[in-house]
N, C-alpha and C positions, 0 to 999 in steps of 0.2 A: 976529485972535482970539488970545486966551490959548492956553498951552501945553494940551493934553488931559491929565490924570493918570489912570491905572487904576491902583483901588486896591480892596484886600480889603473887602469887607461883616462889618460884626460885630454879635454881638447886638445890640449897644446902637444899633443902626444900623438899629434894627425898623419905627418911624415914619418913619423917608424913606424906607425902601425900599419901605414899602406905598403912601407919595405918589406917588414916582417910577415904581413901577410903575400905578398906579389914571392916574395922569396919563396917560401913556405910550399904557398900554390904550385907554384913551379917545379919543386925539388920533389914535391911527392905525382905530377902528373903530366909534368912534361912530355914523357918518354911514353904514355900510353895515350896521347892526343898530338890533333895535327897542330904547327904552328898558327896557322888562322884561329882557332879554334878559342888555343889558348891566348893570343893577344885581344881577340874580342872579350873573350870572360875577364882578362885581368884589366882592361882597360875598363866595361863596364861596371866589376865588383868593387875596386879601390882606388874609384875615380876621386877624387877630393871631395866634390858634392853628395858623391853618396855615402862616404864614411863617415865625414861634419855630420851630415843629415842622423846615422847612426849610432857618431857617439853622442848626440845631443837629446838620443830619444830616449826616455823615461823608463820603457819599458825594453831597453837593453843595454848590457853591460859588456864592458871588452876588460881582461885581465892578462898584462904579459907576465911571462917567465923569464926570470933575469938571472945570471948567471957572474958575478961580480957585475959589472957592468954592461954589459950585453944581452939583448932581449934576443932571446933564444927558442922561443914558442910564444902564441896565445889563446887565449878561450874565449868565443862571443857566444852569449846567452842572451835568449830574450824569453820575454813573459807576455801573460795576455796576450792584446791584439797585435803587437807586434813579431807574433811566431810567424813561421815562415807558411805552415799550413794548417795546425791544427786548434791555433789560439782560443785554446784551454784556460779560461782562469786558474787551473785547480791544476797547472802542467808547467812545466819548463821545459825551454830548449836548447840544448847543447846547437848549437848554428857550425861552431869551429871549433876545432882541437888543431891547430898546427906547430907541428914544431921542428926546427934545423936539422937536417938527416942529420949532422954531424953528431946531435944528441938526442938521438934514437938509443933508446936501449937504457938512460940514465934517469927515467923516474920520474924526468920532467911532464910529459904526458899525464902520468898518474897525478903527479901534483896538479895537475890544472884540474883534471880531471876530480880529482877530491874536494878543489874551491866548489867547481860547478855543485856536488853532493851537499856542500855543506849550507851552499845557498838556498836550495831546493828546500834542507831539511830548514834551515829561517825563513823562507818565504810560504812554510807549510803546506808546497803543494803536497797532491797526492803520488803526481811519479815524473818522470824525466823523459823524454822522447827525445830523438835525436835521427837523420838520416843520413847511410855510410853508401858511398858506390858499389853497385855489388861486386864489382871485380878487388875493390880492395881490404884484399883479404885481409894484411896485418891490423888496419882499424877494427872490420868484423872479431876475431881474436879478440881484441884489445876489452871490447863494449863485450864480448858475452863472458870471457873472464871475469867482468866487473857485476856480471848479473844480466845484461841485458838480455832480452828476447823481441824476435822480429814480431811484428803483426799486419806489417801490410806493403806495401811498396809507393812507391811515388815518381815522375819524370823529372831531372834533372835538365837544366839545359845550361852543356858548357860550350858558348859562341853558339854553332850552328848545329851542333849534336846535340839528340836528346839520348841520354844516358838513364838507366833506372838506379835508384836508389832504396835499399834496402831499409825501412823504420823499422825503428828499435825503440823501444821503450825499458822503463827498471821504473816499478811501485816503488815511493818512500816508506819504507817503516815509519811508523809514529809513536 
């Protein structure tokens, strides 16, 4: 396999990132949600007004994974008031980690995943939060292999289901 690149999302970067994300979405939860379900969340998550509105916000960053040419995963972090629940100044949020079944298993995950680490450790917060569906197991694996531990839980809502989601947090070393 080609080298993996992590690289900045920019405006102009509106229409793949809403692919790569709607794709993403899909391929990891199709198959355990109803189709309603899943066209009201992908139309409302990666509508064009609310992605503009996201990659334009200060306090969050979108990174793909690229693969020669091909955006292959990506990673949304936000900081401060922009987290989705617990805006922490002293905290980061992993928001998304998705990447192409097709390159499940090749590292690209981890690579996103280690941008997200590396920011955390320049933005000197104190630790990294993030929330994973409970039923999905292989992200669960993934986050506590990397250090993470649960502390609390939270509702989800994809379309018209409310779904729990398991918090995870990992302390920065300093």
């Amino acid at each position: 396999m080609e080298e993996i690149k992590i690289l900045n999302v920019e405006i102009t970067d509106l229409k793949a990132l809403q692919e790569i994300g709607k794709t993403t979405f899909s391929e990891t939860f199709a198959t355990t949600n109803s189709e309603e379900d899943m066209k009201k969340y992908l139309a409302e998550s990666f509508s064009s007004e609310k992605i503009l509105a996201e990659l334009k916000d200060d306090n969050s960053e979108f990174y793909f994974a690229k693969v020669d040419k091909d955006i292959v995963g990506y990673l949304k972090l936000n900081f401060g008031k922009s987290q989705t629940e617990l805006k922490d100044n002293n905290a980061l949020e992993i928001e998304r980690i998705y990447v192409l079944n097709a390159f499940h298993g090749k590292k690209v995950g981890q690579q996103l995943y280690d941008k997200a680490i590396e920011i955390a450790k320049q933005k000197n917060v104190d630790y990294v939060w993030l929330g994973v569906w409970e039923e999905n197991t292989r992200a669960i694996k993934f986050y506590k292999k990397n250090g993470f531990t649960a502390f609390d839980k939270h509702i989800f809502r994809l379309g018209n289901d409310e779904q729990t989601d398991i918090m995870m947090k990992l302390e920065i070393k300093k």
